[in-house]
N, C-alpha and C positions, 0 to 999 in steps of 0.2 A: 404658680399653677395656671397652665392655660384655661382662657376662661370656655364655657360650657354652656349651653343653649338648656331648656326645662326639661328635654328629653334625654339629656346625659351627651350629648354629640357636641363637639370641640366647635365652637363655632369661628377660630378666627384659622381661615387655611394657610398661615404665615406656620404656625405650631405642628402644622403636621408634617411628618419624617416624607421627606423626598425620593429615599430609600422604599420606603411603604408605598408610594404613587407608582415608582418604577417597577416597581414587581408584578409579574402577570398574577392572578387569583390562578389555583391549582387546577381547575378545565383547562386554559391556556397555558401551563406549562406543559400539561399531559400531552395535549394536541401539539406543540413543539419539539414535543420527545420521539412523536409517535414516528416519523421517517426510520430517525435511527433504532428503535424499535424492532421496525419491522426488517429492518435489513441484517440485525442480530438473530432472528428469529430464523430468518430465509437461513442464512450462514449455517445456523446450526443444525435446520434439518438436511441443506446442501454436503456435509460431511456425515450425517447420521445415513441419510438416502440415496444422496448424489441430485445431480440437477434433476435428471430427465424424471428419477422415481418421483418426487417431489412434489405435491400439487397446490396450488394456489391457497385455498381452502386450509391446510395444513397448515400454512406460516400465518395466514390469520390467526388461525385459534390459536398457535405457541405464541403471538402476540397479544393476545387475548382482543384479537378485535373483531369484527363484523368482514364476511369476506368483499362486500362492497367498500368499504373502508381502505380496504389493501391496494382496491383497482381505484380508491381515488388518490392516490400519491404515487401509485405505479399501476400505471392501466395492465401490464402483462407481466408474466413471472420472466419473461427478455429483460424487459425495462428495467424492473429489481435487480435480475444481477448486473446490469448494464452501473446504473447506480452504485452498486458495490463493489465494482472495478475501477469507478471515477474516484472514491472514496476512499480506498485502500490502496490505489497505486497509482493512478494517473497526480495525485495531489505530490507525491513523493518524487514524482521524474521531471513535474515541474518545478521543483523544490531544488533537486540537484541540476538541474538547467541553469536558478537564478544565480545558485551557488561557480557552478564551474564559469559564466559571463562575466563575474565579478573576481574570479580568481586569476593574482599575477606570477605564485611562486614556479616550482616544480610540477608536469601536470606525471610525474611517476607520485607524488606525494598525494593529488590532489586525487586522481585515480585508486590509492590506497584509501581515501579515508572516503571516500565514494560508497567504496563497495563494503567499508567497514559499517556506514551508514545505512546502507542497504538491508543488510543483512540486521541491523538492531529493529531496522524500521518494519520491513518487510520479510524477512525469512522466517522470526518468529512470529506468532498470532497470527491473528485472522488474514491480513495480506498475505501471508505466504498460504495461503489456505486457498484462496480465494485463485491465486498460481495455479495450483496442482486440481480444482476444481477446471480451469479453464484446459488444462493440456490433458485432463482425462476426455472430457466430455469435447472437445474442441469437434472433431470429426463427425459428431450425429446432429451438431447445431451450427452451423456452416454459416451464416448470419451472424452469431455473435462471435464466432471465428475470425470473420471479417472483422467484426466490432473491437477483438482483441488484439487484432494486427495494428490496426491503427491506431488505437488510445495508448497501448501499451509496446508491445517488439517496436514499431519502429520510430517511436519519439525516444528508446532507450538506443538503439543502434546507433540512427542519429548523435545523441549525445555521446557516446562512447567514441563513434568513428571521429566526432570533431575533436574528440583529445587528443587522440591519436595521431591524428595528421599534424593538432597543434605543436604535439611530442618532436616528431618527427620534422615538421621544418624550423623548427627550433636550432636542431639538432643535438637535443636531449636524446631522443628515441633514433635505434638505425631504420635504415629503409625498409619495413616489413608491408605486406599485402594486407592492407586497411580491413577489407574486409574479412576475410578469414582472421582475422586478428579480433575484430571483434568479438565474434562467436566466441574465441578462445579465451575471450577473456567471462564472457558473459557463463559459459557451459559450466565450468566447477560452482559456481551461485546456485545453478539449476539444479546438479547434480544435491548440493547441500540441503536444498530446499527440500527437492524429494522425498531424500532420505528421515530428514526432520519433521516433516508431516505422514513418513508412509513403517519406518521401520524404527525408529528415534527411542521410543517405548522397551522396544524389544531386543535391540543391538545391545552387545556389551563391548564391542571392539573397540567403541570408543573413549572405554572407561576412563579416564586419568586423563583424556585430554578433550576442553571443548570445545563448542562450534569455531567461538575465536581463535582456540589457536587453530585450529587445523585452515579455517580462514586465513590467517596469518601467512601460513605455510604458501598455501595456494596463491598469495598475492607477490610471495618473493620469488616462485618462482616464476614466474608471469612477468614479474615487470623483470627482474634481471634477464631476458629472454629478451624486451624492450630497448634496454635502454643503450646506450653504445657506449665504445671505447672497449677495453680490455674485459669490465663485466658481462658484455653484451657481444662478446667476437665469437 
């Protein structure tokens, strides 16, 4: 039995769980939670409202917190979504960046399981949300339009056009127009995404078949369109 001082308290601190020392007391876990919090909060009235209805004050309190509180971890309701775009999709285009530098096999394979990635990561929940919040709203907030061009369209372009040329002087891939090729590859995702955040609930066309396959479908014909030889002529 660890020995014990007159007041009942363990006196020798060899006996105490290191476990126990390491754990924040529950104010300092709250206050650690509270970012992502507030960025769950923002999300849900940004689909309930949309951006623009949406006011500062309003994610506080579905946070339950203080509306100063809100502007001390995000000074403007920009910053907060700015935040929730670093966070739901710039993490995942750096992610398939580290993935395709490191990759040596096939870049028709490695492009397949990309956009199969893609789509688990981002097309459903909140990142694919956070998409269709950006391309509705894009044109009346021309700032974080800018904001989205850069963090997100063209670190994915980028990535995409360098498989493609990879493809291609390989000569896996035949000679196609880099960049209209990427679009073409990128536009059925979007298209998916759409539909999955805006009529998904309500279509029955898709009954019997799901996101994956119909993804599936989309990826063979795309890359057989790529790749060369008698598949690709």
């Amino acid at each position: 039995m660890p020995p014990v001082g007159s007041a009942g308290y363990i006196t020798d601190p060899s006996v105490i769980n290191s476990d126990i020392l390491a754990t924040p007391p529950p104010r300092q876990r709250r206050k650690d939670a509270r970012p992502q919090e507030l960025l769950d909060a923002a999300l849900a009235l940004f689909v309930e409202k949309g951006f623009a209805a949406t006011r500062s004050e309003e994610i506080a309190a579905r946070a339950g917190v203080a509306k100063g509180t809100l502007y001390r971890y995000y000074p403007s309701k920009d910053e907060l979504f700015k935040a929730m775009v670093r966070d739901n999709l710039s993490v995942h285009i750096a992610e398939s960046a580290a993935q395709a530098a490191q990759y040596q096999g096939p870049i028709a394979e490695l492009l397949r399981q990309m956009m199969q990635a893609w789509w688990a990561k981002v097309g459903h929940g909140n990142a694919g949300v956070v998409c269709k919040i950006m391309m509705i709203e894009a044109r009346n907030f021309p700032e974080l339009a800018r904001f989205y061009v850069d963090e997100v369209i063209r670190p994915s372009q980028s990535l995409i056009s360098g498989l493609v040329m990879r493809g291609i002087h390989s000569g896996e891939f035949r000679a196609v127009p880099v960049e209209a090729t990427v679009h073409m590859l990128i536009a059925p995702m979007l298209h998916l995404l759409l539909h999955e955040h805006s009529f998904g609930e309500h279509d029955s066309c898709h009954e019997g078949m799901g996101d994956e396959a119909l993804l599936d479908a989309q990826i063979a014909l795309l890359l057989h369109g790529l790749l060369a030889g008698p598949q690709g002529t």
